[in-house]
PDB file of N, CA, C, O and CB in Angstrom:
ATOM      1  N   UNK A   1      96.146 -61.165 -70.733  1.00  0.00           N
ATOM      2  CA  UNK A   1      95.188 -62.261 -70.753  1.00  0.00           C
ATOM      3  C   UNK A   1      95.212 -63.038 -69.431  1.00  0.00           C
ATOM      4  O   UNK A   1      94.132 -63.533 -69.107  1.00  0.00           O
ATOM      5  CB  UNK A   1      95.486 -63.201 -71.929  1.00  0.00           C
ATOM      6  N   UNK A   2      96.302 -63.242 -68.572  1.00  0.00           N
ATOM      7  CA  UNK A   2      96.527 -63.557 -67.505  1.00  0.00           C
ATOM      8  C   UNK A   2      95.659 -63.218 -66.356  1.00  0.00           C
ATOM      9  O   UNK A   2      94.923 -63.840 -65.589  1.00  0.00           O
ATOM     10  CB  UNK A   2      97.546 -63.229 -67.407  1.00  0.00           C
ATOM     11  N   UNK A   3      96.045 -61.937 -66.539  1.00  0.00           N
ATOM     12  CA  UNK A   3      95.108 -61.187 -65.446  1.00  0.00           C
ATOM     13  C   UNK A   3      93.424 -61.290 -65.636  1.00  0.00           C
ATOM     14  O   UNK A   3      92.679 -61.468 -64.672  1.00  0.00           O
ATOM     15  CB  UNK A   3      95.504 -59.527 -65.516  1.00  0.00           C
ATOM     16  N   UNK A   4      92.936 -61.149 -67.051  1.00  0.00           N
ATOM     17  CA  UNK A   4      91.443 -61.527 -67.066  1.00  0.00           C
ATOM     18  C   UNK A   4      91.403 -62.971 -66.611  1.00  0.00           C
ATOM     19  O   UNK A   4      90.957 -63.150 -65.478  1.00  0.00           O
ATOM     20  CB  UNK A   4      90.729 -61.356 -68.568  1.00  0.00           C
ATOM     21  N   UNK A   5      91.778 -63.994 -67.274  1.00  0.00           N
ATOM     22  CA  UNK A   5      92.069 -65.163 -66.065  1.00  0.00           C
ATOM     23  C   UNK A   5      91.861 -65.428 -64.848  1.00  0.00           C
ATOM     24  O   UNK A   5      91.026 -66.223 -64.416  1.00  0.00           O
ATOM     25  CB  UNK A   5      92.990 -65.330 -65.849  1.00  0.00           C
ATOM     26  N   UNK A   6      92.822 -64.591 -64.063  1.00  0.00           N
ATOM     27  CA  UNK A   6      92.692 -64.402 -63.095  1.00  0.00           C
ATOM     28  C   UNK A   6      91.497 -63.606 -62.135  1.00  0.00           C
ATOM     29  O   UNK A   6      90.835 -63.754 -61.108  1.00  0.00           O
ATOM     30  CB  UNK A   6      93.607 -64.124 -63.135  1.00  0.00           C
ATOM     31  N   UNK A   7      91.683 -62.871 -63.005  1.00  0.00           N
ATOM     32  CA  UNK A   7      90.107 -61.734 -62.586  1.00  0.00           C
ATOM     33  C   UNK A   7      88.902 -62.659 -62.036  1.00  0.00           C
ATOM     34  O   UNK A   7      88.256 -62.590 -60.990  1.00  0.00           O
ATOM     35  CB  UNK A   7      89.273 -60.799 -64.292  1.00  0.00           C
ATOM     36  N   UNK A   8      88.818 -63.835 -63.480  1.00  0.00           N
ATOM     37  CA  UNK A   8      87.431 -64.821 -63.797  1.00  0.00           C
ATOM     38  C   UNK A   8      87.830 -66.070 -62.319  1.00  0.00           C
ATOM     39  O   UNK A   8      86.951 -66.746 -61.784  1.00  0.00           O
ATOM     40  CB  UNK A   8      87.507 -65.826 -66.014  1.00  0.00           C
ATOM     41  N   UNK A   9      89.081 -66.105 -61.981  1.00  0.00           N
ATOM     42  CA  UNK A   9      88.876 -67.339 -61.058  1.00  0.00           C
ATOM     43  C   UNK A   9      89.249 -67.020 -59.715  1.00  0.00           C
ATOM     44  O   UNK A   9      89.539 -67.758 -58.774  1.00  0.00           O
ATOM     45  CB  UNK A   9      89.696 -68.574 -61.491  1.00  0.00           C
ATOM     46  N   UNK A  10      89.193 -65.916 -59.800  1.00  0.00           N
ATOM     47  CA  UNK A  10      89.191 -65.445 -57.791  1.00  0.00           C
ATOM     48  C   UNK A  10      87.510 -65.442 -57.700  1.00  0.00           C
ATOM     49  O   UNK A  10      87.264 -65.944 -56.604  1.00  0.00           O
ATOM     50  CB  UNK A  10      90.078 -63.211 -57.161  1.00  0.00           C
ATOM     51  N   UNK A  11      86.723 -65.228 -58.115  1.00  0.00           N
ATOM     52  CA  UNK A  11      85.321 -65.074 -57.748  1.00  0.00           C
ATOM     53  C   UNK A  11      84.929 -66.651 -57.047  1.00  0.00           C
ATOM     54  O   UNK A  11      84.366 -66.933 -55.989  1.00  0.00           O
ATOM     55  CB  UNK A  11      84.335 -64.622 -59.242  1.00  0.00           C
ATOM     56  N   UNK A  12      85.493 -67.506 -58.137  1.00  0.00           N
ATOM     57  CA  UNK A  12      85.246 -69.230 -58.108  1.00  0.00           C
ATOM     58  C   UNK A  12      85.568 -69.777 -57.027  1.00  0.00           C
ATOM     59  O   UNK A  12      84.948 -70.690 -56.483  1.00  0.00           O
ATOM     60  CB  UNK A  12      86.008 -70.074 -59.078  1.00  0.00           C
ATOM     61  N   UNK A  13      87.180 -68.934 -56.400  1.00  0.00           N
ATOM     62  CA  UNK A  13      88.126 -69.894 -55.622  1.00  0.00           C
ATOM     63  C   UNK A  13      87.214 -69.210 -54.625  1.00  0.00           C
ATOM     64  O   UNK A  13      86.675 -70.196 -54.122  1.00  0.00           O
ATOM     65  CB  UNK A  13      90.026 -69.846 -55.586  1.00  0.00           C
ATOM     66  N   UNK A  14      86.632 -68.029 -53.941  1.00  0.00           N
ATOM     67  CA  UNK A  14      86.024 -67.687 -53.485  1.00  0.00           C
ATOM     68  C   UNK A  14      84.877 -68.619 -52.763  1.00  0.00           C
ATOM     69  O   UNK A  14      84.731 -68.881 -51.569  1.00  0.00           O
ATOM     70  CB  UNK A  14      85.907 -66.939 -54.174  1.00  0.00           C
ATOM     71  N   UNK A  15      84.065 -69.055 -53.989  1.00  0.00           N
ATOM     72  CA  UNK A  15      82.941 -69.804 -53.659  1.00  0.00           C
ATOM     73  C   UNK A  15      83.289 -70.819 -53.125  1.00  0.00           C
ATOM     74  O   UNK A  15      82.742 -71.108 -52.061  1.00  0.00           O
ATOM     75  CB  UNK A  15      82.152 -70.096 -54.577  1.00  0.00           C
ATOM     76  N   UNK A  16      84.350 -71.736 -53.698  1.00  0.00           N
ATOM     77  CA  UNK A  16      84.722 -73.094 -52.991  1.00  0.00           C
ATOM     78  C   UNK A  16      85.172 -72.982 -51.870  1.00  0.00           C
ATOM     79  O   UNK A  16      85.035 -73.987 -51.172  1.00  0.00           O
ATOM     80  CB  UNK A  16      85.622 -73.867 -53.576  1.00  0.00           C
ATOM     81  N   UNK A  17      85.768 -71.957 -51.325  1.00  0.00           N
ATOM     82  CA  UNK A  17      86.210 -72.154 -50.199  1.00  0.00           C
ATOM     83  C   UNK A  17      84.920 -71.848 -48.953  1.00  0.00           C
ATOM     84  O   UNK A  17      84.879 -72.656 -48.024  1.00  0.00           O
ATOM     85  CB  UNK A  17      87.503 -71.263 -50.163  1.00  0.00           C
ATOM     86  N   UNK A  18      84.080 -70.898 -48.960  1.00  0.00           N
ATOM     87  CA  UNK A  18      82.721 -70.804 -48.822  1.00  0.00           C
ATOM     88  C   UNK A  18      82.016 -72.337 -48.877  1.00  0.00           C
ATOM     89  O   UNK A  18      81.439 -72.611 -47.824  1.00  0.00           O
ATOM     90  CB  UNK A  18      82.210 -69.821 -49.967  1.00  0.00           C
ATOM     91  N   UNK A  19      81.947 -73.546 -50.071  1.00  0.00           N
ATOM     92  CA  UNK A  19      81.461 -74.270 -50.016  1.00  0.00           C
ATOM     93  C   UNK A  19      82.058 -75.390 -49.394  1.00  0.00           C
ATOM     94  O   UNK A  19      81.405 -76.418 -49.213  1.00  0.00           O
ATOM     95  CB  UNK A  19      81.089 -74.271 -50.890  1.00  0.00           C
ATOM     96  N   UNK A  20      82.992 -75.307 -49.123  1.00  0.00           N
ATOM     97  CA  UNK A  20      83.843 -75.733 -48.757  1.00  0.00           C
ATOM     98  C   UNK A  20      84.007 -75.971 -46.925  1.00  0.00           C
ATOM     99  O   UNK A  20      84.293 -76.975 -46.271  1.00  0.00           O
ATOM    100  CB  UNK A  20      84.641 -74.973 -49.463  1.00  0.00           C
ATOM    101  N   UNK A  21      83.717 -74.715 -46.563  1.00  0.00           N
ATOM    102  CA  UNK A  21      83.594 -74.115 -44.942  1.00  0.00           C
ATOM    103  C   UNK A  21      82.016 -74.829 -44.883  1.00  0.00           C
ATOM    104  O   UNK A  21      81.673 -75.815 -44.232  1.00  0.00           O
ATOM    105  CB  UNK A  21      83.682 -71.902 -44.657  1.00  0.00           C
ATOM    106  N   UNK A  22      81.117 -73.895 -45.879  1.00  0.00           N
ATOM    107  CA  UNK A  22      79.558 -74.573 -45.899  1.00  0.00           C
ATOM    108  C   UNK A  22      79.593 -76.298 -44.758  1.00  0.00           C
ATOM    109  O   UNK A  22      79.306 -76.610 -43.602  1.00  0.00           O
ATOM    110  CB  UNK A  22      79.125 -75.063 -48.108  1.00  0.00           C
ATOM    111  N   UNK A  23      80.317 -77.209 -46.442  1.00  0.00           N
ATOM    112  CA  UNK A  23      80.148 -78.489 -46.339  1.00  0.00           C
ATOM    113  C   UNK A  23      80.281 -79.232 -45.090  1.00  0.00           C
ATOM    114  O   UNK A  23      79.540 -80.085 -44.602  1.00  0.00           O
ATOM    115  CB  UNK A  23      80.867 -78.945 -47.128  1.00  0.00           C
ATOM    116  N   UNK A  24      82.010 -78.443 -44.433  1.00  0.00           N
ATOM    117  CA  UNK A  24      82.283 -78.789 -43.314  1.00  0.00           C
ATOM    118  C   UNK A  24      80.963 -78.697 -41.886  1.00  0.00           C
ATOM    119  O   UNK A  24      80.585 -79.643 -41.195  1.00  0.00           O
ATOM    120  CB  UNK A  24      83.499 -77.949 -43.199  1.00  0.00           C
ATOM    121  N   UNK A  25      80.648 -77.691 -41.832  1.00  0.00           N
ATOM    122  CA  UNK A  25      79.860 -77.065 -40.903  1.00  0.00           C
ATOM    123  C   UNK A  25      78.440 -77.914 -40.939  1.00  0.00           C
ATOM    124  O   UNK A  25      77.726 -77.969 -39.938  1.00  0.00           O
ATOM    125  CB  UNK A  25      79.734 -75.466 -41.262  1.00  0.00           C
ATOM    126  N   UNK A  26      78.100 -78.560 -42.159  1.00  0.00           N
ATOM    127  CA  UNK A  26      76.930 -79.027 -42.277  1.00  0.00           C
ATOM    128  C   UNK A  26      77.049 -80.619 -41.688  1.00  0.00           C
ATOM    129  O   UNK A  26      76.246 -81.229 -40.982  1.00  0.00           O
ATOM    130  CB  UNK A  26      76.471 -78.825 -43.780  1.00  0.00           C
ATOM    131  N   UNK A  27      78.283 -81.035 -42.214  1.00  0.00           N
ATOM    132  CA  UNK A  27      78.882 -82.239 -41.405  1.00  0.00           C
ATOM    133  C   UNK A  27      79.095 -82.009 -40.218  1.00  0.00           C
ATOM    134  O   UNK A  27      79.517 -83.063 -39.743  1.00  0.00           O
ATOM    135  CB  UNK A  27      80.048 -82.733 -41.816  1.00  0.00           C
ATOM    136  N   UNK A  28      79.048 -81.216 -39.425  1.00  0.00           N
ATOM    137  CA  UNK A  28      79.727 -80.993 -38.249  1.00  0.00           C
ATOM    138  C   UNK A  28      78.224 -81.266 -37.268  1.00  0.00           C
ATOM    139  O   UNK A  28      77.995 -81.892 -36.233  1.00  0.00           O
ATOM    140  CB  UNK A  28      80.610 -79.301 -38.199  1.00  0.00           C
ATOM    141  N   UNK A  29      77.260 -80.308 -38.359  1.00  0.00           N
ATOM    142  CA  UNK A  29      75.876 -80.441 -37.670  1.00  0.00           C
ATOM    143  C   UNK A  29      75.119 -81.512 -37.691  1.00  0.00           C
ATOM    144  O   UNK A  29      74.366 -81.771 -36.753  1.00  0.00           O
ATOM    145  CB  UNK A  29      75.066 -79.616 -38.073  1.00  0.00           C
ATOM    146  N   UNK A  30      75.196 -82.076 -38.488  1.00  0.00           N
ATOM    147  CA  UNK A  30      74.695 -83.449 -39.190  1.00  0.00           C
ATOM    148  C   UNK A  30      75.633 -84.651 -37.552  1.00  0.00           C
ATOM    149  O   UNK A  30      75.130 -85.568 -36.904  1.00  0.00           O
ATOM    150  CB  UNK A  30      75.705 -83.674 -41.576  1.00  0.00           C
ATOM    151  N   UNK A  31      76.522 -84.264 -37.492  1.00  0.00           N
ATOM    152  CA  UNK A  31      76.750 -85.270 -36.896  1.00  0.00           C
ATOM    153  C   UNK A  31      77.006 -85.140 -35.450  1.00  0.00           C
ATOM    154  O   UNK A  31      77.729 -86.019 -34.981  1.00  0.00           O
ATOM    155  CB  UNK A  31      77.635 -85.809 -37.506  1.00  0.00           C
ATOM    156  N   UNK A  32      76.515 -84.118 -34.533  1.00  0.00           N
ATOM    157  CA  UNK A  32      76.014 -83.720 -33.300  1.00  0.00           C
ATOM    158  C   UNK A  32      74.715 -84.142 -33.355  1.00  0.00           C
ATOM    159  O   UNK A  32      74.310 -84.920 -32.491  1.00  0.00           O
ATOM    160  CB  UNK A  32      76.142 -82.316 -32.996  1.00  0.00           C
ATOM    161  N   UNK A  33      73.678 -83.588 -34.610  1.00  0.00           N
ATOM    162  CA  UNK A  33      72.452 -83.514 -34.725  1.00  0.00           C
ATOM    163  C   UNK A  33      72.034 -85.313 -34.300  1.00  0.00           C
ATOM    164  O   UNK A  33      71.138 -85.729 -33.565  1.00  0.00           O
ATOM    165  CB  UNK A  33      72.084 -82.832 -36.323  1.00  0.00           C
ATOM    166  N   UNK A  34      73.266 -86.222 -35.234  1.00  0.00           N
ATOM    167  CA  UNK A  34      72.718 -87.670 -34.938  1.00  0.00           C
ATOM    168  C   UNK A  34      72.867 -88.396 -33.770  1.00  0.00           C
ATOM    169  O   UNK A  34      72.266 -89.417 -33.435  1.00  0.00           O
ATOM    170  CB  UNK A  34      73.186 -88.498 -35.758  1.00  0.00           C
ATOM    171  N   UNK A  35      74.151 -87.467 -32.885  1.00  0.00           N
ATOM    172  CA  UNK A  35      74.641 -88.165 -32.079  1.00  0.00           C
ATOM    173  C   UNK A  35      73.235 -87.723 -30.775  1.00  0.00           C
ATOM    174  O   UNK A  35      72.975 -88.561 -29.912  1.00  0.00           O
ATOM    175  CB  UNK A  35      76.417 -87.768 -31.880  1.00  0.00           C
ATOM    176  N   UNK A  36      72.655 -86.704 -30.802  1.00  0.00           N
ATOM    177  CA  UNK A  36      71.437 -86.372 -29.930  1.00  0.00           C
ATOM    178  C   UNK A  36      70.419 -87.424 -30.210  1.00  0.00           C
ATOM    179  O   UNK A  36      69.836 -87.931 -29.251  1.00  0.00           O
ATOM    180  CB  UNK A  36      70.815 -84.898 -30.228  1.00  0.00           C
ATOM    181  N   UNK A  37      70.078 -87.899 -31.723  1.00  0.00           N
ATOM    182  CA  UNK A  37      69.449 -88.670 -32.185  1.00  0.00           C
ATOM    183  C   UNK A  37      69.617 -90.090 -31.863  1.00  0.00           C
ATOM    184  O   UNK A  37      68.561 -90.708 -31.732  1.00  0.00           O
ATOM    185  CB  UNK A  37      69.527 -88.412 -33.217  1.00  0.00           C
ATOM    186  N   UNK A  38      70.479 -90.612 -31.738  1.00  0.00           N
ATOM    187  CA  UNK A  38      71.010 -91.701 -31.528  1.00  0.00           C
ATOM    188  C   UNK A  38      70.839 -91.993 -29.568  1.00  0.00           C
ATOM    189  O   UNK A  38      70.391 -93.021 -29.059  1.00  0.00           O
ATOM    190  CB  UNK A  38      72.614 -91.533 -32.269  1.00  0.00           C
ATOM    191  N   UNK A  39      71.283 -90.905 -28.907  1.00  0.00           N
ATOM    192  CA  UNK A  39      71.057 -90.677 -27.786  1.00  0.00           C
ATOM    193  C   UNK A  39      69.526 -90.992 -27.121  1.00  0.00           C
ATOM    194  O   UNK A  39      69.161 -91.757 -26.229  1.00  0.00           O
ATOM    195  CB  UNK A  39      71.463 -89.464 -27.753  1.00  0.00           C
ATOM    196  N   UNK A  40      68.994 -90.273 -27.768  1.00  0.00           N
ATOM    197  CA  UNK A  40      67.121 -90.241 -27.647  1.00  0.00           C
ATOM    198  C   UNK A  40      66.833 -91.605 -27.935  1.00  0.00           C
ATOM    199  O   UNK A  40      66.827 -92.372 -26.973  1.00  0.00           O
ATOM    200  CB  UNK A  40      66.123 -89.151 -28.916  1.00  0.00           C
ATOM    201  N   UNK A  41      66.663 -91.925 -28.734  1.00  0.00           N
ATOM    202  CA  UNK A  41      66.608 -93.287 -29.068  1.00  0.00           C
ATOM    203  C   UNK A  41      66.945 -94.804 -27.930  1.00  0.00           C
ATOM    204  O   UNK A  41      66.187 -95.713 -27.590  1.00  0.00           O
ATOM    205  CB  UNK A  41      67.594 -93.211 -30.189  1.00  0.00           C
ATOM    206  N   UNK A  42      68.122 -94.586 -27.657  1.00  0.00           N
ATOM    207  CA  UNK A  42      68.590 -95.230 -26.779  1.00  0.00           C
ATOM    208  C   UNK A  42      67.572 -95.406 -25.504  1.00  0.00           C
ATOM    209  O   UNK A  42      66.868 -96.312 -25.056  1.00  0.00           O
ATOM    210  CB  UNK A  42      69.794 -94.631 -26.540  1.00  0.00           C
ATOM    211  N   UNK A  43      67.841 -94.207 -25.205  1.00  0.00           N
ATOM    212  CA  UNK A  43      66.844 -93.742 -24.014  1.00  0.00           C
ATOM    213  C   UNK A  43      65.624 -94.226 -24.232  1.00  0.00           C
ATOM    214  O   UNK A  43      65.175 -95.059 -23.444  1.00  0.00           O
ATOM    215  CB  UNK A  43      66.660 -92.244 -23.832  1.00  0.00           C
ATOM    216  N   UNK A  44      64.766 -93.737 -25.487  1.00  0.00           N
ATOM    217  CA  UNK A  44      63.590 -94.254 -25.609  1.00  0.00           C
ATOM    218  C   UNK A  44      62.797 -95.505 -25.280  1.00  0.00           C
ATOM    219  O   UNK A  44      61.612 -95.587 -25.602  1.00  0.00           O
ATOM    220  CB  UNK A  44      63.537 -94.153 -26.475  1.00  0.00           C
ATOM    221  N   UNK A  45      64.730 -96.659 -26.463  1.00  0.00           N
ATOM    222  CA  UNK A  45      64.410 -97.795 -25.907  1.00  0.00           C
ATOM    223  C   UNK A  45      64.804 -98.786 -24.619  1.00  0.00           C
ATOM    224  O   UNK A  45      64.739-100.015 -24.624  1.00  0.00           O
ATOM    225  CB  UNK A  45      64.547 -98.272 -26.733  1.00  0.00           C
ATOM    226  N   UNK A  46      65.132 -98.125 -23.770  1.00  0.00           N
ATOM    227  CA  UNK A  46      65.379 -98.790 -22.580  1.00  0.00           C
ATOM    228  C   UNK A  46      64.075 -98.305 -21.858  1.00  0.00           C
ATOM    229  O   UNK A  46      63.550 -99.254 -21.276  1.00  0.00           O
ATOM    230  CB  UNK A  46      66.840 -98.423 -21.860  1.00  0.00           C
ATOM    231  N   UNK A  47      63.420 -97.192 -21.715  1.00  0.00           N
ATOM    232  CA  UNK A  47      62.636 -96.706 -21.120  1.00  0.00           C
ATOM    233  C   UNK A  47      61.468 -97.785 -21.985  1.00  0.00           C
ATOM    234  O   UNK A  47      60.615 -98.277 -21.246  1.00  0.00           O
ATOM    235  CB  UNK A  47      62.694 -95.045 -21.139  1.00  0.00           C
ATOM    236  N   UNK A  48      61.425 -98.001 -22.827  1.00  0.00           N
ATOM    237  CA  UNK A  48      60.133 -99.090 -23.599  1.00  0.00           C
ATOM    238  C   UNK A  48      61.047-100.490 -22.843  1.00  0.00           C
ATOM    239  O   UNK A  48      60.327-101.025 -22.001  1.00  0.00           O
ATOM    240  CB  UNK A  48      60.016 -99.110 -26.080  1.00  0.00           C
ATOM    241  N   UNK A  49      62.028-100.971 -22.928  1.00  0.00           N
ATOM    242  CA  UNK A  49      61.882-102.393 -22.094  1.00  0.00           C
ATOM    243  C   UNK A  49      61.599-102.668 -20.816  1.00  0.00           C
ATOM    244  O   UNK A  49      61.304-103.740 -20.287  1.00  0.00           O
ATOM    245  CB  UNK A  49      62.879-103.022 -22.101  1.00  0.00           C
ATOM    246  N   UNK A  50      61.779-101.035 -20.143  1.00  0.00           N
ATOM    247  CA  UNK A  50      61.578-101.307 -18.876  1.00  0.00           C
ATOM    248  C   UNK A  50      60.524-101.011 -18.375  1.00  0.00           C
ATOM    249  O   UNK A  50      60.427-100.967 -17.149  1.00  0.00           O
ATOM    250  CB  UNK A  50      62.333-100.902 -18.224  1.00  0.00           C
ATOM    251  N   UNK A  51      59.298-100.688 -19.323  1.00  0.00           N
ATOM    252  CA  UNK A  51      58.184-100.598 -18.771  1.00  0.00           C
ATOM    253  C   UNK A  51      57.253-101.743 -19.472  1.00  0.00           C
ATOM    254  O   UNK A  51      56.028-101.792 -19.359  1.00  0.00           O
ATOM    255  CB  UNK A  51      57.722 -99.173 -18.871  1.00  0.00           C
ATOM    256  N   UNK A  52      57.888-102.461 -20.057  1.00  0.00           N
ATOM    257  CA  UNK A  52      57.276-103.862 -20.975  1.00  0.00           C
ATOM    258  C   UNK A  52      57.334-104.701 -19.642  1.00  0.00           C
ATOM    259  O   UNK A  52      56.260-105.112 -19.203  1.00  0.00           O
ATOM    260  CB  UNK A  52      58.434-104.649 -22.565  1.00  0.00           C
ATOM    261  N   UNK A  53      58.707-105.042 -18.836  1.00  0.00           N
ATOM    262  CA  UNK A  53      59.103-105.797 -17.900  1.00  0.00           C
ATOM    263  C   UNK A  53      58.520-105.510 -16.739  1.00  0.00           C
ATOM    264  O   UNK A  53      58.647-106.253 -15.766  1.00  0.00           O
ATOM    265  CB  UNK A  53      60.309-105.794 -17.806  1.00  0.00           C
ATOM    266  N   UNK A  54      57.955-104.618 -16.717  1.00  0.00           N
ATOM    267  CA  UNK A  54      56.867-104.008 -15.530  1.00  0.00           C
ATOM    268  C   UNK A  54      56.057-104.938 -15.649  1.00  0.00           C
ATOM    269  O   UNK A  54      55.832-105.761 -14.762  1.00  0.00           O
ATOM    270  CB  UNK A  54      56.087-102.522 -15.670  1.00  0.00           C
ATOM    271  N   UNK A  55      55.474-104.915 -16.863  1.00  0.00           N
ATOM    272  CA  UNK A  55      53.827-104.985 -17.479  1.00  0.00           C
ATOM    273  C   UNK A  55      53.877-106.594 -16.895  1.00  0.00           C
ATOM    274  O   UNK A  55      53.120-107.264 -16.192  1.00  0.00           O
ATOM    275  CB  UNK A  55      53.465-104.697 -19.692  1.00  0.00           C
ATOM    276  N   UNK A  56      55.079-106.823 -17.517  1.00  0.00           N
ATOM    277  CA  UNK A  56      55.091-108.531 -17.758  1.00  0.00           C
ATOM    278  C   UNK A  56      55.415-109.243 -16.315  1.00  0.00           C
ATOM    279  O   UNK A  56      54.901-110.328 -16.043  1.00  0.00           O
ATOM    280  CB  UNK A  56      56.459-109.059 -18.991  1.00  0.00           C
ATOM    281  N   UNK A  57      56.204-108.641 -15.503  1.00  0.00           N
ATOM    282  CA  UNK A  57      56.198-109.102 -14.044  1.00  0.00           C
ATOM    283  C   UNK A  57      55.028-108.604 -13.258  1.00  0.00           C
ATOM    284  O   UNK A  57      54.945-109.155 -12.160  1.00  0.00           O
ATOM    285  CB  UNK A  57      57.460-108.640 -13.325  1.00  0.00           C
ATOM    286  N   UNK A  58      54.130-107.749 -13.500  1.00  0.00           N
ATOM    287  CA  UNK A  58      53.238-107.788 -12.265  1.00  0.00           C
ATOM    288  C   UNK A  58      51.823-108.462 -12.941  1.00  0.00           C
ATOM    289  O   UNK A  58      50.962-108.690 -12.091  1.00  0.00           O
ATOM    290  CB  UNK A  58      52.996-106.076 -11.517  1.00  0.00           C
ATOM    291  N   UNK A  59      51.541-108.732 -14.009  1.00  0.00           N
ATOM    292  CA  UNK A  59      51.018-109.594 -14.446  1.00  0.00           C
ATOM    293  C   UNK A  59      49.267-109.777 -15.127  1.00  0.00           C
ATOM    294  O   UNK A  59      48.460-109.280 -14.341  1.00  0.00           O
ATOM    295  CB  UNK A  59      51.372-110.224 -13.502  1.00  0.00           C
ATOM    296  N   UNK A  60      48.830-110.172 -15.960  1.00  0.00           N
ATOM    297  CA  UNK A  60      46.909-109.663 -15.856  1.00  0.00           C
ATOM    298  C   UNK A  60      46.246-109.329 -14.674  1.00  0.00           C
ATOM    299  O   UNK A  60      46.503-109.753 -13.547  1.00  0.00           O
ATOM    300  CB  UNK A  60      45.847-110.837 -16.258  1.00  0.00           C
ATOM    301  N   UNK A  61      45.467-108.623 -14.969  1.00  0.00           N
ATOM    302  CA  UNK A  61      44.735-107.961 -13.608  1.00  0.00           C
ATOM    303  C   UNK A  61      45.353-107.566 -12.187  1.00  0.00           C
ATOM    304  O   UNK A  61      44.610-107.570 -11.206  1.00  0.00           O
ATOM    305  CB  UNK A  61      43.751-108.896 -13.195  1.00  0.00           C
ATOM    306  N   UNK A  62      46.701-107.226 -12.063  1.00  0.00           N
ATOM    307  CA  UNK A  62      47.616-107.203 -11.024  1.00  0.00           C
ATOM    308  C   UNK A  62      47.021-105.499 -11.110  1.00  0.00           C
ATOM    309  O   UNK A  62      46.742-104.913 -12.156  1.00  0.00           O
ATOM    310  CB  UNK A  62      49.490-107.797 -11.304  1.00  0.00           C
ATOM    311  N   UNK A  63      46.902-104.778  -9.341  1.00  0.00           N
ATOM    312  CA  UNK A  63      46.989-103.514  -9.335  1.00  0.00           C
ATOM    313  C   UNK A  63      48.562-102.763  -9.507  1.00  0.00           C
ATOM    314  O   UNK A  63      49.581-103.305  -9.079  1.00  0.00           O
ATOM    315  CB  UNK A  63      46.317-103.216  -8.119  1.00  0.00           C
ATOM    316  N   UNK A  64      48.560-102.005  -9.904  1.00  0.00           N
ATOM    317  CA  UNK A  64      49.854-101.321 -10.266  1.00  0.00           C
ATOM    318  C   UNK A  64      50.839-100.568  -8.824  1.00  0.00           C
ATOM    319  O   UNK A  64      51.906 -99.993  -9.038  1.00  0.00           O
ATOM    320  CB  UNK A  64      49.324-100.044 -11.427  1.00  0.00           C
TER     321      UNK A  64
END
């Protein structure tokens, strides 16, 4: 009876460790994926203040 037991929970331990590796890897991506995200962003918004501060120092009807 042991061995059917056993038989039934190597398939399982199988999967978890699979879901297991999965989970990791998805965290791993997830959190490169944000740190690019987070990056862009940044960038985005400095590149938006510094062309607001353009706008706003050279002034209405000023040529560019």
């Amino acid at each position: 009876m042991r061995f059917v037991f056993a038989a039934l929970l190597l398939p399982l331990a199988l999967l978890w460790g699979t879901a297991i590796a999965g989970l990791v890897l998805a965290m791993a991506l997830a959190l490169v994926l944000g740190a690019i995200a987070f990056g862009l962003g940044c960038r985005t918004a400095v590149a938006l203040v510094d062309a607001i501060r353009r706008i706003r120092r050279t002034g209405p009807g000023a040529r560019p």
